[in-house]
C-alpha positions as CSV (number, residue, x, y, z in Angstrom):
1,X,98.3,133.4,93.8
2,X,101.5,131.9,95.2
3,X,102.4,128.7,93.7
4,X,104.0,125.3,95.8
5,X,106.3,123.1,94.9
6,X,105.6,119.3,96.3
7,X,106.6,116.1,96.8
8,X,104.6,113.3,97.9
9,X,106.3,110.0,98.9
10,X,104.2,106.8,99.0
11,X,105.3,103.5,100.3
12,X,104.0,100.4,101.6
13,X,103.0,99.8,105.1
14,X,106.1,98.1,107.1
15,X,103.4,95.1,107.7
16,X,102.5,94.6,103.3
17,X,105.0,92.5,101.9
18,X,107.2,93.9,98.6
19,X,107.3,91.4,96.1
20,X,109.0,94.2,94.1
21,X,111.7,95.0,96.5
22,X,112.6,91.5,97.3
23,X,113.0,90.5,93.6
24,X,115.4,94.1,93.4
25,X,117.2,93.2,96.1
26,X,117.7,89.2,95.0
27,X,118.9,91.0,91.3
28,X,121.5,93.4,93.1
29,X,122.5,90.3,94.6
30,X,123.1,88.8,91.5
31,X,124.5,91.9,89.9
32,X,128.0,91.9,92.6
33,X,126.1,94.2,94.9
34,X,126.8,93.1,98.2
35,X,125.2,94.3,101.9
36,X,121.5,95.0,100.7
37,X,120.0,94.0,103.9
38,X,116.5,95.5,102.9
39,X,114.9,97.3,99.6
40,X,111.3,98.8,99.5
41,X,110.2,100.3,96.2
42,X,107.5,103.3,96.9
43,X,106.9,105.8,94.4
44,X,107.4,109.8,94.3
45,X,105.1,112.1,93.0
46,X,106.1,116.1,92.2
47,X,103.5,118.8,91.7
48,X,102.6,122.1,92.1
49,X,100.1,123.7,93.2
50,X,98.4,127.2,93.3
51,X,97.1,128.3,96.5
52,X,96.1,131.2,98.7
53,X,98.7,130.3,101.5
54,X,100.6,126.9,102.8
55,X,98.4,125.6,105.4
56,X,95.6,125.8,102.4
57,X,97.9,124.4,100.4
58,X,99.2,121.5,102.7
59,X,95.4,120.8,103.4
60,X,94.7,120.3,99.8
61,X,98.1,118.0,99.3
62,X,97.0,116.1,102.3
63,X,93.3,115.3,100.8
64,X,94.8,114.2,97.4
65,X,97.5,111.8,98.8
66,X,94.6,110.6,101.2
67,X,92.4,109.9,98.8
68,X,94.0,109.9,95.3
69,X,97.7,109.1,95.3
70,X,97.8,106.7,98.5
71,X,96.3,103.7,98.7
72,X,95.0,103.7,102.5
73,X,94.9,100.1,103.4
74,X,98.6,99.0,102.4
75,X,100.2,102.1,102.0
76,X,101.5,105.3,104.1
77,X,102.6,108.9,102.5
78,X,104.7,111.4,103.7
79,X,104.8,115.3,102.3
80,X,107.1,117.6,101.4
81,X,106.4,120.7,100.6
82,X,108.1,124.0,99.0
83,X,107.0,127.8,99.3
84,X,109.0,131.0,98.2
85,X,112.3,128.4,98.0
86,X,111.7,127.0,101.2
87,X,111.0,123.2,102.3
88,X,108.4,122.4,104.8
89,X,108.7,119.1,105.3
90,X,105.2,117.2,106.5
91,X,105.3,113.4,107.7
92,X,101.4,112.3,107.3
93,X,101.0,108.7,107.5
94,X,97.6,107.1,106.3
95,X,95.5,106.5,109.2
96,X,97.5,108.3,111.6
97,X,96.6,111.8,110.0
């Protein structure tokens, strides 16, 4: 069975505010570095996956970030997704499917 490489990226929603990002920001800032007009800190997740084909495996991807790696109410994921050295790239926000 083939094997997929993945990436899922998982940030907030432009309408939750970053505590995170707004303290990293402040500290480059401090730190000399000049012209950060805006910082978000999301989180990546790499896997892979064994599946029959790539819409099967995109379907399972898009169930795990849905309901596993994603929190739905303050935060969006996007996919991107590897077969046979290839990227297929898949923009999935929560809520928007």
């Amino acid at each position: 069975m083939p094997v997929y490489s993945a990436r899922v990226l998982v940030s907030l929603r432009p309408s939750v505010l970053d505590p995170a990002g707004e303290a990293t920001r402040s500290a480059a800032s401090r730190l000399g570095v000049e012209g950060i007009a805006k910082l978000r800190i999301g989180k990546a997740v790499e896997l892979e996956i064994e599946a029959p084909d790539l819409d099967t495996a995109r379907e399972r991807l898009s169930l795990l970030s849905d309901r596993l790696l994603a929190n739905p109410v303050i935060e969006n994921w996007t996919l991107e997704l590897a077969a046979n050295g290839q990227a297929h790239g898949t923009s999935s926000p929560v809520g928007e499917g």
